[in-house]
C-alpha positions in Angstrom: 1.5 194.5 74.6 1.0 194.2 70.8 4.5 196.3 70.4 6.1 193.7 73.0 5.2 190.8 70.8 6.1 192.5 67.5 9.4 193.5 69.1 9.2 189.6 70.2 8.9 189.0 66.6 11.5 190.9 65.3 14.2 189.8 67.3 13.1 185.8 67.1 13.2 186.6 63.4 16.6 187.9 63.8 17.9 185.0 65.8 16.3 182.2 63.0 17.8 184.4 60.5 21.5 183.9 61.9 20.7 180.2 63.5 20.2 179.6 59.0 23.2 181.8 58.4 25.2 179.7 60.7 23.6 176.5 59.6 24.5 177.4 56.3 28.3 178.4 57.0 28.8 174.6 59.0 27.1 172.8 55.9 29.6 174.7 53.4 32.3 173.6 55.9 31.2 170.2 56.1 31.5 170.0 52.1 34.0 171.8 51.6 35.7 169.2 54.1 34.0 166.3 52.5 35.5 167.5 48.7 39.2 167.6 50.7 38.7 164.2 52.1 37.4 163.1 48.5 40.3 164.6 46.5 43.2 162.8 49.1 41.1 159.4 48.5 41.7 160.3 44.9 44.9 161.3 45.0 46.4 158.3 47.1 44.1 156.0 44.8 45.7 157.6 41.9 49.0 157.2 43.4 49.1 153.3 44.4 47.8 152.6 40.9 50.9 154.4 39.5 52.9 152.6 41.8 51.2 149.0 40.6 51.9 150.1 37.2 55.4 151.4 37.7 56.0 147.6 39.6 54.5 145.3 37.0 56.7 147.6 34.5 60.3 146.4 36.6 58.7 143.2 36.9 58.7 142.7 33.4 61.7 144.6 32.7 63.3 142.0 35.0 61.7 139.3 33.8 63.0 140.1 30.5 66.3 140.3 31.9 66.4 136.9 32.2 65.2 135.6 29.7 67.6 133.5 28.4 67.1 134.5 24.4 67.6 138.2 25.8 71.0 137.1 27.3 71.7 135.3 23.7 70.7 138.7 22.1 72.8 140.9 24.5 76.2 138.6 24.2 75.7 138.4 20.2 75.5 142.3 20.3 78.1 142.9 22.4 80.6 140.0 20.3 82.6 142.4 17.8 80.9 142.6 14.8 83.3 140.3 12.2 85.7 141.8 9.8 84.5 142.5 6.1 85.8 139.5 4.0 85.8 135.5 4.4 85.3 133.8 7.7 86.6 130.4 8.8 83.8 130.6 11.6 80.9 129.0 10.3 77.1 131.1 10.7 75.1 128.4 12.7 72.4 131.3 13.1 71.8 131.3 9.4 72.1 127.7 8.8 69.2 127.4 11.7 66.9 129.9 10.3 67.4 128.8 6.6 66.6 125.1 7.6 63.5 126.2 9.5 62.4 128.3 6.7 62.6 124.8 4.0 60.9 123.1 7.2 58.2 125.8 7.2 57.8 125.7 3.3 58.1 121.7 3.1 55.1 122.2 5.5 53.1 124.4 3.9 53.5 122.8 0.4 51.9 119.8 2.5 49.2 121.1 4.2 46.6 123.4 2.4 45.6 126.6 4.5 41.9 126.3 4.5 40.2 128.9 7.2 36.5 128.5 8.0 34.4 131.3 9.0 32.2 130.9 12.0 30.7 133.2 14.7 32.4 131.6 17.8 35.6 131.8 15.7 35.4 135.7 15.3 34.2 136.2 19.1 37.7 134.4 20.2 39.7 137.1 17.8 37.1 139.6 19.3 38.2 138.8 22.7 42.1 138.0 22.3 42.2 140.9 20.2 40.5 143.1 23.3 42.9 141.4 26.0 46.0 142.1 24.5 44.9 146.0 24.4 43.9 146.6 20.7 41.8 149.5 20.5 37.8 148.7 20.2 37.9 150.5 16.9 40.9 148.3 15.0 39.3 145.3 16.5 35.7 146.4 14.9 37.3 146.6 11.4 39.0 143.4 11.9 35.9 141.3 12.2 34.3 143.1 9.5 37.1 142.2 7.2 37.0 138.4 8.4 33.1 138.2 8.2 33.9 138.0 4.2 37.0 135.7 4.4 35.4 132.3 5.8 35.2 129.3 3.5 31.3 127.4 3.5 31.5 124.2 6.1 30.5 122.1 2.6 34.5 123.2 1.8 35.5 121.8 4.8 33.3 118.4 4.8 35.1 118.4 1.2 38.4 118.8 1.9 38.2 116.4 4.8 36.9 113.3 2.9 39.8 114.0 -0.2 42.4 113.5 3.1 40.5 110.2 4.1 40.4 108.9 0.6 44.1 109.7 0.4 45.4 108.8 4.0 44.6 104.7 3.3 46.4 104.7 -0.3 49.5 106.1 1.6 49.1 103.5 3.9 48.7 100.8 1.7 51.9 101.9 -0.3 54.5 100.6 2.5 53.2 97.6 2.7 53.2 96.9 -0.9 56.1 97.1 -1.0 57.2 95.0 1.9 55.7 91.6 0.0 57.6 92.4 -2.7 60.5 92.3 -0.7 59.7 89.5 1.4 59.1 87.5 -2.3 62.4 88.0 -3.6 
């Protein structure tokens, strides 16, 4: 009786032993299947992102298109370039950029370019400068050089109340000179 239940033994041992070996073969399976399914989630994911990119890239390609200072840009390249020598045909192109370079230096002479240094001020960079893709790095050494670059808020309290003395005195000076006017 004792060999009947060691032969018992042996043989429920050998069944366990390939019930775990099978076990073991359907988990692998079931992994294996899993890591397929996985990698075509991936795959598609990776693909409809391409796609997205590859559509906002025509979209702004087209968009560009027709833009109407692109179509001013493509007709003025595709014009023949003018023959060397004097042309009756006046530049307007030039004459606009020259007067909007005296308008730009009229206005500069006018108005002094004071910056004031604050915190919030070098978070918005920080943030414009992160949304428009500049790398973390660039965008690190740019608010380290503009921590140094602020004027004190005294300069600006300064300035300000040298534009207040100044803006009535202008005032004044039209009217001045109307009376005179009106007493001859």
């Amino acid at each position: 009786m004792s060999e009947e239940l060691d032969d018992i033994g042996r043989e429920t041992a050998a069944m366990i032993k390939s019930m775990l070996q099978l076990a073991t073969l359907v988990a692998l399976r079931t992994r294996e299947r899993g890591q397929k399914e996985a990698e075509a989630r991936a795959k598609i994911t990776e693909a409809r992102m391409k796609e997205a990119r590859e559509l906002q890239i025509r979209e702004a390609r087209d968009s560009k298109a027709k833009d109407p200072r692109n179509l001013e840009l493509a007709r003025m390249v595709e014009k023949a370039a003018p023959a060397k020598g004097i042309s009756l045909e006046k530049d307007r192109f030039s004459a606009q950029a020259e007067a909007t370079r005296m308008a730009a230096t009229a206005s500069a002479a006018n108005q002094s370019v004071v910056r004031y240094d604050s915190a919030e001020r070098r978070m918005a960079i920080a943030a414009h400068l992160s949304r428009i893709g500049v790398a973390p790095e660039l965008a690190a050494v740019r608010m380290l050089i503009e921590v140094g670059q602020g004027q004190p808020p005294e300069e600006a309290i300064r300035a300000r109340t040298e534009e207040n003395r100044a803006v009535p005195a202008r005032g004044r000076e039209p009217e001045a000179r109307g009376l005179e006017r009106a007493r001859q």
